[in-house]
N, C-alpha and C positions, 0 to 999 in steps of 0.2 A: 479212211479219214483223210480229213485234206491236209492236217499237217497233225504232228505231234505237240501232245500238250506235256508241260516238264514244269516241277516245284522242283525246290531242293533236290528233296530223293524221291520224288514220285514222277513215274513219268506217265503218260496212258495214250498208246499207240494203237496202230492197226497187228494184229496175232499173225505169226507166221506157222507156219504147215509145222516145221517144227517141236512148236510148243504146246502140238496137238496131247501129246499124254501129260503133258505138265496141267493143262488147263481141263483136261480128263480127270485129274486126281483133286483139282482144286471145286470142280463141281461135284463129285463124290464127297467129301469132307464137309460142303456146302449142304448138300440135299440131305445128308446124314442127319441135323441136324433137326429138321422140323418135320419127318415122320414118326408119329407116335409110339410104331412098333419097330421102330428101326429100318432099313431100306426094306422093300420086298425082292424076295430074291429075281434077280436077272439075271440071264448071259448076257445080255443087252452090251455090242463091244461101244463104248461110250467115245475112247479114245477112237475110231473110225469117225463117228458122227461129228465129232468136232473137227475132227480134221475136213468132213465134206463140209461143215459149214466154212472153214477159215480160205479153203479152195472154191466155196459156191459166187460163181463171178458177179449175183445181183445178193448176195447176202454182203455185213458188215461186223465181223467181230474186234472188238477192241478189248482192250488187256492192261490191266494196271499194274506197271513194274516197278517195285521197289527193290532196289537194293543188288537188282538182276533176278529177283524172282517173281512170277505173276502172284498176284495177290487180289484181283479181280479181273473177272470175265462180262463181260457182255457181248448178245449173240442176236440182228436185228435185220428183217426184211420187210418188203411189202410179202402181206400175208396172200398165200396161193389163191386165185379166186380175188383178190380185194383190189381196192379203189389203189393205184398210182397214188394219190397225196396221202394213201395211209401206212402207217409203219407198224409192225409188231415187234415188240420185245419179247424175245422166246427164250432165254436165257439170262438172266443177270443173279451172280455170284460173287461173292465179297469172304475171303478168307476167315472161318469164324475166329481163329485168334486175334483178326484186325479189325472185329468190328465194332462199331463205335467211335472208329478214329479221324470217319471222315472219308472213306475210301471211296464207300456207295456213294457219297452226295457229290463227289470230285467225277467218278464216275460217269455218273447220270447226267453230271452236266455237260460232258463230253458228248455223251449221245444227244442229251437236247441239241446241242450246236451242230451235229452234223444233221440229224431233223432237219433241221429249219435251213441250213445251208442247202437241201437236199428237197427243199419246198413242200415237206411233210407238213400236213393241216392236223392232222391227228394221231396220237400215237395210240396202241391197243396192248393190254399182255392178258395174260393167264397166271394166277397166283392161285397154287396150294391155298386149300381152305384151312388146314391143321399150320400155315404159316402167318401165323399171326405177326411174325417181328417185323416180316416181308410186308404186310397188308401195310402195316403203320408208319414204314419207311416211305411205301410208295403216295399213299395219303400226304405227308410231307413233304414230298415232292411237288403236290398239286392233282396226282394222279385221285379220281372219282372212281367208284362201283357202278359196275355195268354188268349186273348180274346177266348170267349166261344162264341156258338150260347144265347142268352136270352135276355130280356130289362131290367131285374129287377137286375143284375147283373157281376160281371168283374171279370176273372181268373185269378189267380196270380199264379208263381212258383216261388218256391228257390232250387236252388243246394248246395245240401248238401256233396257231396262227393268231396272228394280232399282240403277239407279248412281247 
């Protein structure tokens, strides 16, 4: 990110290598939350894969700290295969004890602004079908259904250019 954004007590930066397990146990706490039968089991090491996203030199993970603790994640590239002016959100996670207060939408707007700093025409994600909280967040956001082939999953886009 090009610079840091700072409220009061909230600030939302670019993630360091670091705070690679911290932001590992805030997306596990996060994803707990909207499968039906509870996680399915994995080795899956989580805490690696975020770490190769916050090291990946064309990916952008950003991290909302309050208080000196992360309290949201988001995790965003051009999608392998896709258009230069497109961007994917592959991760965005919001601490369930903090949500409702505003985190996601302070968030999100951090990414929109680096989008469009970044000459992003359109953004893309993938949202769990069984997460309905997530579908209705990102609908308020402006984000549209752009139904995919999959069961485990629902497309969303947002146009980023011209607003």
């Amino acid at each position: 990110m090009t610079s840091d954004r700072a409220t009061d007590t909230l600030m939302i930066r670019t993630a360091l290598p670091a705070e690679a397990e911290a932001i590992a146990d805030l997306h596990f706490r996060a994803r707990s939350t909207y499968y039906p039968d509870g996680l399915p089991p994995s080795d899956f090491d989580w805490r690696a894969a975020w770490l190769g996203s916050v090291e990946r030199p064309d990916a952008h993970v950003l991290c909302a700290v309050e208080d000196g603790r992360i309290v949201a994640v988001a995790s965003f590239r051009t999608p392998d295969g896709g258009p230069a002016e497109t961007v994917k959100l592959f991760q965005f996670h919001v601490d369930p004890d903090r949500w409702r207060s505003g985190l996601g939408t302070a968030l999100h707007t951090a990414c929109v602004e680096q989008w469009r700093a970044d000459a992003r025409r359109t953004a893309v994600l993938d949202v769990h079908v069984d997460n309905e909280r997530a579908q209705a967040f990102y609908v308020r956001q402006g984000w549209v259904a752009d139904p995919a082939d999959g069961d485990h999953h629902l497309g969303m886009r947002l146009a980023l250019a011209g607003e």
